[in-house]
N, C-alpha and C positions, 0 to 999 in steps of 0.2 A: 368059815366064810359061807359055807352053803346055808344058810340060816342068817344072816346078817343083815341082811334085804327084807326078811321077813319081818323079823324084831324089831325092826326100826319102822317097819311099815305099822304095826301090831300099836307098836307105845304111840306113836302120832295119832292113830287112829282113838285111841282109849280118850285120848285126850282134847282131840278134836271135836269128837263125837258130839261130846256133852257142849262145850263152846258153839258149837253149829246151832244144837237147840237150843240155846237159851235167845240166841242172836237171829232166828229164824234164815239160817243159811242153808240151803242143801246140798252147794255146790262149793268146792275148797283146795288149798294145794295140800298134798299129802306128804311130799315130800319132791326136794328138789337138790339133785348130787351131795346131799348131808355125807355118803361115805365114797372116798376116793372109787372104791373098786367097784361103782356103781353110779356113774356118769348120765343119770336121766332124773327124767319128773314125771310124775305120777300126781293126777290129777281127779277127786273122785266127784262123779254126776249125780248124785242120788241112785247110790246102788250097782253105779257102774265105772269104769276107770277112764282117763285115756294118759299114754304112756308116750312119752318122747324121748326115743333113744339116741345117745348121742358115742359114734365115734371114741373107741377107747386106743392109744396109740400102739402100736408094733404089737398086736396082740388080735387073737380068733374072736373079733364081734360075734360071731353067728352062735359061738359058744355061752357065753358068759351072758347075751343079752337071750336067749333061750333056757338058761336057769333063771334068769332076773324075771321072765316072764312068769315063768315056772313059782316061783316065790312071792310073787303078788297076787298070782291069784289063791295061793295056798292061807296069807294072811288074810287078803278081803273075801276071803268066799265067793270066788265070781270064776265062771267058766271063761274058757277062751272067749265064747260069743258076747260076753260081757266086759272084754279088753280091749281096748281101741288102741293099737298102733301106729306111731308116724316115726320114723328115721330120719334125722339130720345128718349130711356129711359136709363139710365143709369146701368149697371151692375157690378158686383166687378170687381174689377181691372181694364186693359186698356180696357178690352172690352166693346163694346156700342151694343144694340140691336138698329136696321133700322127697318122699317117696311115701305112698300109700299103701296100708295096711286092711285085712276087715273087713266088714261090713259095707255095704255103701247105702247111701239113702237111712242113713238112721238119726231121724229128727226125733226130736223128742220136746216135752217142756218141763220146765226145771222150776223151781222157786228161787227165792232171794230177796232177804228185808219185808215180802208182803205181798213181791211180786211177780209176775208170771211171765220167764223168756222163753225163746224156742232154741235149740241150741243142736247144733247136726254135731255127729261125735265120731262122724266119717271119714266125708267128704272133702276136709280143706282142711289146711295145716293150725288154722285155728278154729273154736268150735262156734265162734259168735257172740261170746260173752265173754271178755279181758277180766276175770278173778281178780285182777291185783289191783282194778278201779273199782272195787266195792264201795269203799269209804268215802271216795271222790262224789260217787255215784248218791249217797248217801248226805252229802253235804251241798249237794248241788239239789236235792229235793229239801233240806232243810231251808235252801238261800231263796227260792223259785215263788214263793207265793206273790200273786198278782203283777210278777215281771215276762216283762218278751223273752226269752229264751233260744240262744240261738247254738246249734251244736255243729258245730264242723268237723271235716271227716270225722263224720260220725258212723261209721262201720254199721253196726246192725239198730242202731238206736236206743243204746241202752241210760243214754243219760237224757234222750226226749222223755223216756218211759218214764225218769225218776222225776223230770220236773215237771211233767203233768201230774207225776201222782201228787205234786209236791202243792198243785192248783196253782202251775204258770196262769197269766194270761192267756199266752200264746208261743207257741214252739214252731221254729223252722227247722229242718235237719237237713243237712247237704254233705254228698258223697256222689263220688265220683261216679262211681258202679249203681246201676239199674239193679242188679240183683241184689245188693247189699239196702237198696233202699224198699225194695217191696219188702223183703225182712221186718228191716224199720216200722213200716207199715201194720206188719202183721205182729210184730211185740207189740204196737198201740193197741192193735184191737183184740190182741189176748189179754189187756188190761183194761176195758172198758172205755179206749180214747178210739177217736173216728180218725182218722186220715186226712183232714178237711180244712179248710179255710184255718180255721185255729191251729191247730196242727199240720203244717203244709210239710211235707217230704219231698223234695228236689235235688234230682239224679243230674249234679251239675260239679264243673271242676270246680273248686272251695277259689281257688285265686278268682276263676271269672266269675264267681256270684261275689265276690266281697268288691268288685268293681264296679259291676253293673248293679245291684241292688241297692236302695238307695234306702233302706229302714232303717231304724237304732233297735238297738237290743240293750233290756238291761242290765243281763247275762250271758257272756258269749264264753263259753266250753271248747277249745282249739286242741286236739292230742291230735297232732300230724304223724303220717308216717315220718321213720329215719329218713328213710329214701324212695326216692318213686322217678320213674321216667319214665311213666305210661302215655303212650304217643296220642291219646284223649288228652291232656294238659296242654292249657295255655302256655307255658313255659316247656322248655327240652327237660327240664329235670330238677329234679326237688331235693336238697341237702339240711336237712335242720338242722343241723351243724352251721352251716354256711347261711340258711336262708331265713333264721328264726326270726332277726331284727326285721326285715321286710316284709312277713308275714305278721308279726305283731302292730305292726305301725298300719297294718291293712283293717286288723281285727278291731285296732282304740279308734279308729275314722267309724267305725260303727256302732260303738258303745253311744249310749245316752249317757246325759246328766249322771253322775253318779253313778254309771254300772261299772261291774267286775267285768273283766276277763280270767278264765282260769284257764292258765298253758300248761301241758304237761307233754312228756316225752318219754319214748323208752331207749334212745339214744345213751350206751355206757359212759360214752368221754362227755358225754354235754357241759357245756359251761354259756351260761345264760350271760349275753352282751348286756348286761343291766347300762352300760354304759350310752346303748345307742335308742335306750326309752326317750321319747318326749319326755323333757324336762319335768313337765306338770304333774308325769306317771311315778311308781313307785311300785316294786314287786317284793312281794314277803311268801318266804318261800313257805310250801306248805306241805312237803315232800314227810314228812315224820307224824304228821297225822292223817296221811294218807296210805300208810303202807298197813295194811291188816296183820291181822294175829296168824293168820296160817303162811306166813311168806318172810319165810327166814331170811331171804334174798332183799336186802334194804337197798338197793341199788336197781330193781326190777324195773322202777322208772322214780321219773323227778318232776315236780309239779310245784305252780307259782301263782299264785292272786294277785293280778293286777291293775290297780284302780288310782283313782290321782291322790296326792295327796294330802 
């Protein structure tokens, strides 16, 4: 067992390695709870890790995940100061207790497909770039040329990135957080896009801009959080479970002639109310060509094209 962790870190990597280059990837999962006695994810930056340890039951964490650290960096050649740690423990209800590990302040920029994000590998329990939306990300710059583009809760702006690169028209990106949207801002302009009239970035709750904005988009990109009750929303609190059908019928009032919406979630129980679409709409799911080759986890999220008939 004291080797177990390693070997399985060793053949991923052997294998990944070569799949990264050919695919122009530098960032990937490396592994994620493949063996019981090893409950985390290991996550590699170009060169570097980050590690999400999770809560093993009626047993010495401090023990087991101090060799677990011990054996990743033995397999990827990388010092402690090259390992990013974050802990999960679980508490009643939705809520999860973080706790921070490392480094602080350690931004960096990464590649991916052609292009350039920034990505902190510190500070915050994710790093700024969702890995398991590669492909999404990747199909949304294939859809994007000469359409409006519209990205909600759109976190750090990683799918404005791709449908500019992709020669949108024009891109909005809206999220709730001021900090998450100067982000946004600064992935355009480590990609050569300006911030600007074309590219507007507005630090707005997504329910009170899809009301008060009055544009069409011919592409609208929707991955809500599970849950939120951040006391900035126009509403007490957000359930995509509960609130997916009212947030969809928000999103097709905004579509043009002929555009997609693509909804996706990383909610485990989801089950898409196909039932409570406008009659005219139709959703084909598109969840299995959107999970990439490094994410054994086919459940990691679920994602749906939604356009009329």
């Amino acid at each position: 067992m004291t080797t177990m962790l390693a070997n399985r870190l060793r053949k991923r990597m052997r294998h990944l390695r070569k799949w990264a280059s050919r695919n122009d990837i530098s960032c990937y999962r490396l592994y994620e709870r493949d063996i019981p006695e090893f409950p985390l994810i290991v996550d590699w930056y170009d060169g570097e890790a980050v590690v999400w340890l999770y809560a093993r039951s009626k047993d010495d964490n401090e023990a087991w995940q101090q060799d677990a650290l011990t054996q990743i960096g033995e397999a990827l050649a990388l010092s402690p100061r090259q390992i990013f740690v974050k802990t999960r423990s679980r508490q009643r209800g939705l809520r999860q207790q973080y706790e921070r590990f490392g480094q602080k302040g350690h931004v960096r920029l990464v590649q991916e497909q052609g292009l350039t994000f920034e990505v902190n590998l510190s500070d915050y329990l994710d790093t700024g770039l969702f890995l398991d939306h590669r492909q999404t990300r990747a199909m949304v710059r294939d859809e994007a040329a000469g359409k409006r583009v519209l990205n909600l809760f759109a976190y750090t702006g990683s799918f404005t990135v791709y449908a500019a690169a992709g020669k949108a028209k024009a891109t909005t990106t809206v999220d709730l957080s001021k900090k998450y949207c100067d982000w946004a801002r600064r992935n355009l302009q480590h990609n050569g896009f300006r911030p600007d009239r074309r590219h507007r970035v507005v630090a707005q709750d997504c329910w009170q801009f899809l009301v008060e904005d009055k544009r069409s988009y011919d592409l609208i990109v929707c991955d809500p959080p599970t849950f939120s009750n951040s006391k900035r929303m126009a509403r007490s609190a957000f359930a995509v479970d509960r609130d997916h059908p009212e947030l969809i019928h928000a999103c097709l009032a905004r579509l043009a002639s002929g555009g997609t919406l693509i909804f996706s979630t990383n909610s485990r129980g989801f089950k898409l109310d196909e039932s409570a679409l406008p009659h005219a709409f139709a959703a084909h799911e598109l969840t299995p060509q959107t999970i990439p080759e490094d994410f054994r986890n086919d459940k990691i999220h679920r994602c749906w094209r939604i356009e009329k008939r």
